[in-house]
C-alpha positions as CSV (number, residue, x, y, z in Angstrom):
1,X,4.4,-10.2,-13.1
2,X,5.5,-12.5,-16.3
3,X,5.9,-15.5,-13.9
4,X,2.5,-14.7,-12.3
5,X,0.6,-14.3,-15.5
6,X,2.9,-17.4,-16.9
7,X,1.6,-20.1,-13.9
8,X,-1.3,-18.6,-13.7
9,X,-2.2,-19.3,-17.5
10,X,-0.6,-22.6,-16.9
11,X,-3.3,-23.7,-14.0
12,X,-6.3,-22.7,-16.1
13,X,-4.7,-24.9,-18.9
14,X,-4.5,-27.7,-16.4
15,X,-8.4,-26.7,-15.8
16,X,-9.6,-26.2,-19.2
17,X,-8.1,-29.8,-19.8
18,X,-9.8,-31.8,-17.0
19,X,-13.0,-30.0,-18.2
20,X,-12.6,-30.9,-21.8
21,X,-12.4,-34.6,-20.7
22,X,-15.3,-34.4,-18.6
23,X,-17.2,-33.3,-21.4
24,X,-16.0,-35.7,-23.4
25,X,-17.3,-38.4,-20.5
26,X,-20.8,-36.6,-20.2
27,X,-21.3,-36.8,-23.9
28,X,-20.8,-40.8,-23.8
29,X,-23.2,-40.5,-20.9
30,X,-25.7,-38.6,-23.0
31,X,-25.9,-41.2,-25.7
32,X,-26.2,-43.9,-23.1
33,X,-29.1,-42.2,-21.6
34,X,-30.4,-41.3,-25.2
35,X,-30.1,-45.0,-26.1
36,X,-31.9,-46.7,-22.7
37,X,-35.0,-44.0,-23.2
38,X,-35.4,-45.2,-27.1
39,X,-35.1,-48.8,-25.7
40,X,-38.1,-47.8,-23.3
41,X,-35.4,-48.9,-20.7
42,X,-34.9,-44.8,-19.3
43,X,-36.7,-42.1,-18.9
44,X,-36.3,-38.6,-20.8
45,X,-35.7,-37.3,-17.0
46,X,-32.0,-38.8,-17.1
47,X,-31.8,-38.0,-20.8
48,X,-32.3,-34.5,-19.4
49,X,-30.2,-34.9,-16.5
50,X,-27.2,-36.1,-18.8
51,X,-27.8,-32.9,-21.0
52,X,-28.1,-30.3,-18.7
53,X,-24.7,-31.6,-16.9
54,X,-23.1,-32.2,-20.5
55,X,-23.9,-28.3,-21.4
56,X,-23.2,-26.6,-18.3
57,X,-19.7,-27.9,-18.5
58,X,-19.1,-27.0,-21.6
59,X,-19.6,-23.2,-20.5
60,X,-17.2,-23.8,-17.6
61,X,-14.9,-25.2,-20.0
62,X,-15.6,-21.8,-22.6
63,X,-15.5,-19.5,-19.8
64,X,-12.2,-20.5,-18.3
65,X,-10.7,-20.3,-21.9
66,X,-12.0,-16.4,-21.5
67,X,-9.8,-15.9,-18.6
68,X,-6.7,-18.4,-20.3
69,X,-6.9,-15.6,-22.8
70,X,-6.7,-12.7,-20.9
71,X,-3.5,-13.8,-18.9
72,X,-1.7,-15.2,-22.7
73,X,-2.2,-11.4,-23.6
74,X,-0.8,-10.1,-20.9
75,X,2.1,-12.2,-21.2
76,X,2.5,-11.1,-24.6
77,X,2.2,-7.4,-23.4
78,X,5.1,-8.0,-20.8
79,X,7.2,-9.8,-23.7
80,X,6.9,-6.7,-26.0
81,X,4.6,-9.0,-28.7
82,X,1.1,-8.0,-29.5
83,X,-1.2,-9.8,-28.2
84,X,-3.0,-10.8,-31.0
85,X,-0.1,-12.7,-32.7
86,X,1.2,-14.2,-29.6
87,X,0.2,-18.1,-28.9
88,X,1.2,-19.4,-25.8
89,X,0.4,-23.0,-26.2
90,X,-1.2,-25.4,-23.9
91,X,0.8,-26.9,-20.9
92,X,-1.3,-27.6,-18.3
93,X,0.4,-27.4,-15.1
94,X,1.6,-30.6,-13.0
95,X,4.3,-30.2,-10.7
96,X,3.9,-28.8,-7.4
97,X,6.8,-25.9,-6.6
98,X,10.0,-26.5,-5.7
99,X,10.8,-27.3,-1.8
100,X,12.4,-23.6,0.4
101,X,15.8,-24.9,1.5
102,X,16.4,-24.1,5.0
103,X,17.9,-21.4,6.4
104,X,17.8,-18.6,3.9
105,X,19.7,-15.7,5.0
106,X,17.6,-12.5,5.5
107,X,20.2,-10.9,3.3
108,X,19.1,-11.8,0.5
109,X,16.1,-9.2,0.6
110,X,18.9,-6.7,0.5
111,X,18.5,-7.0,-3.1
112,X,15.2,-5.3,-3.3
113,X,14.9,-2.5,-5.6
114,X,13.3,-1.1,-2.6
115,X,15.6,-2.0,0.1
116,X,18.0,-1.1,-1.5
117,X,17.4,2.4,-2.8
118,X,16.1,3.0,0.9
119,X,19.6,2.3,2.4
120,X,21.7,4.7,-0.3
121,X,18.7,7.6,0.8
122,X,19.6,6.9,4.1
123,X,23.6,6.5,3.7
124,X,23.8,9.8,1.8
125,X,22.1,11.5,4.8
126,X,23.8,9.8,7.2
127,X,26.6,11.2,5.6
128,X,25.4,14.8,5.2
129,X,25.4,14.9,9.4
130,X,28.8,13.0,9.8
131,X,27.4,9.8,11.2
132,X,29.3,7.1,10.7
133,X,27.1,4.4,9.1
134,X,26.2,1.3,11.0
135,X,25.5,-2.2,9.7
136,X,22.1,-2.5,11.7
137,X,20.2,-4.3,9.1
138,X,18.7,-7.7,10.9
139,X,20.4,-10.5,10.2
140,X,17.9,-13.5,10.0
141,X,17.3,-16.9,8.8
142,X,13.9,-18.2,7.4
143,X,12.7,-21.3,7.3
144,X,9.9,-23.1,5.3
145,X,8.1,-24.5,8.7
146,X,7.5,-21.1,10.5
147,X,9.7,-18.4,8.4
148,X,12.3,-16.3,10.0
149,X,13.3,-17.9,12.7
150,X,11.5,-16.8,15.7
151,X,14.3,-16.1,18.2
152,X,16.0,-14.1,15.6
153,X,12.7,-12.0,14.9
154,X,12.7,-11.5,19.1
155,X,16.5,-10.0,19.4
156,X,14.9,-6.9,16.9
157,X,13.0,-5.4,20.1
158,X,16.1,-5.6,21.9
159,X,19.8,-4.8,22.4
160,X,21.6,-3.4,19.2
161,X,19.0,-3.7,17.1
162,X,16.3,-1.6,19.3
163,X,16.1,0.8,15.9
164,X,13.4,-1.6,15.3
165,X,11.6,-1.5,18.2
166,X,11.9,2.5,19.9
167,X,12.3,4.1,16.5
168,X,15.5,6.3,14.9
169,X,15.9,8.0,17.4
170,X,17.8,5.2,19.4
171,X,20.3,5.2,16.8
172,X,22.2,8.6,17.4
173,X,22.8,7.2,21.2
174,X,24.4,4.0,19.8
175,X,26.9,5.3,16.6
176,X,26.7,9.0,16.9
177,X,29.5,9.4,20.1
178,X,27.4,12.7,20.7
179,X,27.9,14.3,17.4
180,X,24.2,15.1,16.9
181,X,24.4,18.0,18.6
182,X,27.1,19.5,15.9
183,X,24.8,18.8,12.9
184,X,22.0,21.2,12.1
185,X,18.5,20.3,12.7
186,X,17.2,20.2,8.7
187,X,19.6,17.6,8.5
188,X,19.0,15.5,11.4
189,X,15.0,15.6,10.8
190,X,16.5,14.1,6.8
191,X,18.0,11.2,8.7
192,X,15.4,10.7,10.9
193,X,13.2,10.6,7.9
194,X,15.0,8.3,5.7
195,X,15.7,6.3,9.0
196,X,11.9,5.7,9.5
197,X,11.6,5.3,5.7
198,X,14.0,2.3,5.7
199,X,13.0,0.8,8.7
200,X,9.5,0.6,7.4
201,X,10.5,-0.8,4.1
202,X,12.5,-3.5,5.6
203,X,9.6,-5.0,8.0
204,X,7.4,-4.7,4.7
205,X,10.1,-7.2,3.1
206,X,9.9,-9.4,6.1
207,X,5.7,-9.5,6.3
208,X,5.5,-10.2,2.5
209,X,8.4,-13.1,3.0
210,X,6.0,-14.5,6.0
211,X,2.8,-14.1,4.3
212,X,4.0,-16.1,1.5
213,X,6.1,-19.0,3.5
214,X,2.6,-19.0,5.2
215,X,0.7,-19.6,1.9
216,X,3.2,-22.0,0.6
217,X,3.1,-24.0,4.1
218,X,-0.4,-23.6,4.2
219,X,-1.8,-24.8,1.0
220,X,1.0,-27.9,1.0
221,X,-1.5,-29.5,4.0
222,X,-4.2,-28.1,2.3
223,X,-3.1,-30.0,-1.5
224,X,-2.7,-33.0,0.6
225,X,-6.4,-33.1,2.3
226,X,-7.9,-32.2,-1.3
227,X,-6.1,-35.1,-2.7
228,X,-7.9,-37.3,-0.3
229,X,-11.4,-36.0,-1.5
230,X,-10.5,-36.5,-4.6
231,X,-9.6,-39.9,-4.5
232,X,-12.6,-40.4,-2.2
233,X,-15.3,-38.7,-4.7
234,X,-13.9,-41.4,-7.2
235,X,-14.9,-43.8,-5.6
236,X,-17.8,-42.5,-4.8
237,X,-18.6,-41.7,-8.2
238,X,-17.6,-45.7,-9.0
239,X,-20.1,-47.1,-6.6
240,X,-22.6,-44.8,-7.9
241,X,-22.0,-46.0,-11.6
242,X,-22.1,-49.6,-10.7
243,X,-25.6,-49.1,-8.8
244,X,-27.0,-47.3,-11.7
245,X,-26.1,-50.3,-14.2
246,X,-27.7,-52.6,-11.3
247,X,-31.0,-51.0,-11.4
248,X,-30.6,-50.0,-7.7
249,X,-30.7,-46.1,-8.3
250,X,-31.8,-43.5,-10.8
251,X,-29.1,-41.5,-12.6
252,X,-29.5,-38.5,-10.8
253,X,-27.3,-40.1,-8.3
254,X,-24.6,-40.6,-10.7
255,X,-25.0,-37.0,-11.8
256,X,-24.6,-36.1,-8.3
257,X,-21.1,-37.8,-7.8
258,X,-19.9,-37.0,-11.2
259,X,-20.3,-33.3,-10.3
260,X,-18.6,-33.8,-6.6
261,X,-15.8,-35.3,-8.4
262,X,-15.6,-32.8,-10.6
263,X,-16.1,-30.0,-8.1
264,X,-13.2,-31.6,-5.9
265,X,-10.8,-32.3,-9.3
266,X,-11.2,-28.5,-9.8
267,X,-10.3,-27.6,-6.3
268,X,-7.2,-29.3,-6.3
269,X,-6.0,-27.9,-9.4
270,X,-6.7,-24.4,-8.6
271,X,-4.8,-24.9,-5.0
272,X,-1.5,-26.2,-6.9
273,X,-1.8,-23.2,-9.0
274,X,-2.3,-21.0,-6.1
275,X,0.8,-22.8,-4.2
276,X,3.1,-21.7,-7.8
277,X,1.8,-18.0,-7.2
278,X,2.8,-18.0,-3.7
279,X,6.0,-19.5,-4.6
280,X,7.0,-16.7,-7.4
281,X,5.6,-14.1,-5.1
282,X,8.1,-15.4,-2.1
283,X,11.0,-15.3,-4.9
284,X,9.3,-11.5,-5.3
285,X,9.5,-10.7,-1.6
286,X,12.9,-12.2,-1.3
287,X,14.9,-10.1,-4.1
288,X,15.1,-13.0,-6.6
289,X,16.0,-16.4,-6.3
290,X,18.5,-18.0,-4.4
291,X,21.9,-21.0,-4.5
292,X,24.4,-22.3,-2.9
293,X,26.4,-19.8,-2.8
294,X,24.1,-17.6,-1.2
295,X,23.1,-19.9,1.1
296,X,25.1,-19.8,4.7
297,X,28.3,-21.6,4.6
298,X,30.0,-20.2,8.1
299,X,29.9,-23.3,10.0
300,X,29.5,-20.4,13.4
301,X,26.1,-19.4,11.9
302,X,24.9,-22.8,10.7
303,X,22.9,-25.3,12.4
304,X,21.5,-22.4,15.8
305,X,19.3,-19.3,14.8
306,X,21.2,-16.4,13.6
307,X,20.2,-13.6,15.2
308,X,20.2,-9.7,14.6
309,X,23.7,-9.4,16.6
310,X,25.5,-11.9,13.7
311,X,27.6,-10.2,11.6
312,X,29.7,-11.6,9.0
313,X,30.9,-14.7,10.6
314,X,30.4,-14.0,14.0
315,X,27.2,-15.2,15.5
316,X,27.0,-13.2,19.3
């Protein structure tokens, strides 16, 4: 949650900033309009125009540092400060998040709080029946382009890894050797339970891994398009300006490209802050963070999907 409220603070700074220049833009146009109506060259219309545009700004600009304020508390909150006599200063956010390396073992969601405390509930009452304990958590690799790795995803519906796809049950057949029958019931329906329990928490890791390599792939293509309105609005805005100074057109037309520009300026900050979101919140799905030495280095599983039949450096 810090990150989150962090980048999230940091993208309204990035927002209260362009709107603080634009209002400092609108105010020059203001007085330009104020000085062409006293020199009987303008009318009071675009002296209007200009102020209404000027003043509603300014109320994004007030009402986003509302919000900025409401996140800096929370940080504060998170940090153990008060929120009153934390500051978190201005840093408006620029860089876009940092690129998923490919191939990222499934593995490394092991190290969710949840994962993890739903294996040890199901090891202690796989114990309590005298089942040996199987290593039949999938074994995947996930990829920025389309996430885990589709063949991979395929082999859980099949084979050794049908736990996934017929339920618990289908385990006992596989590891048990017929011991099922020895152990009593109230601990069998335990297993089954925690069984079910883990399976379902480990597919929740994997959708919350996809939604967010989804988002992050997503809103790349969609950072790239807005970056082409923006640059286009500009100009727009330019030609606008330059027929307004010409006599060709009235202001309203330059009002009406100065707030497309500045509609489409907004836009694309609010996706890159949305792309640093999805990026902490993959880092969330995925246990933490990742390096090297996490990373794959068997040169059997490197380089051809890893399905859920590869175990430690045997791909099968």
């Amino acid at each position: 949650q810090l990150a989150l409220f962090y980048f999230q603070a940091r993208s309204l700074d990035a927002q209260e900033q362009l709107l603080n220049s634009t209002v400092a833009l609108y105010e020059q146009a203001l007085e330009l309009n104020q000085s062409r109506f006293q020199g009987g060259i303008g009318s009071e219309v675009e002296v209007q125009q200009a102020k209404t545009q000027l003043e509603t700004t300014r109320a994004q600009a007030i009402d986003v540092g509302v919000l900025r304020a409401q996140f800096e508390h929370a940080v504060a909150t998170l940090i153990g400060k008060p929120a009153g006599s934390f500051s978190l200063p201005p840093l408006p956010l620029r860089t876009p998040p940092p690129p998923i390396p490919a191939g990222v073992p499934s593995e490394l969601l092991e190290r969710r709080p949840d994962i993890a405390s739903a294996d040890r509930l199901m090891a202690a009452a796989n114990a309590r029946i005298g089942v040996a304990k199987a290593a039949y958590y999938p074994l995947l690799n996930l990829t920025a382009a389309g996430g885990f790795e589709s063949g991979a995803i395929s082999t859980l519906l099949s084979g050794p890894s049908a736990l996934w796809a017929v339920g618990p049950s289908a385990i006992f057949t596989l590891f048990d050797g017929g011991r099922r029958r020895a152990a009593s019931d109230q601990a069998i329906a335990a297993y089954d339970q925690t069984v079910a329990s883990y399976r379902e928490t480990v597919l929740t890791s994997f959708q919350q891994v996809e939604d967010n390599l989804a988002a992050l792939r997503i809103l790349e293509k969609e950072a790239q398009t807005q970056n082409e309105a923006v640059v286009a609005a500009q100009k727009y805005l330019e030609l606008s300006i330059t027929r307004y100074k010409g006599g060709v057109t009235s202001y309203l037309e330059v009002t009406t490209a100065q707030s497309a520009a500045l509609a489409d300026e907004v836009t694309a900050v609010n996706i890159l802050g949305r792309r640093m979101v999805a990026a902490v919140q993959l880092v969330q799905a995925l246990g933490g963070g990742w390096d090297s030495s996490s990373l794959p280095q068997h040169p059997e599983c490197c380089g051809k999907l890893v399905s859920a039949t590869c175990s430690g450096n045997v791909c099968k």
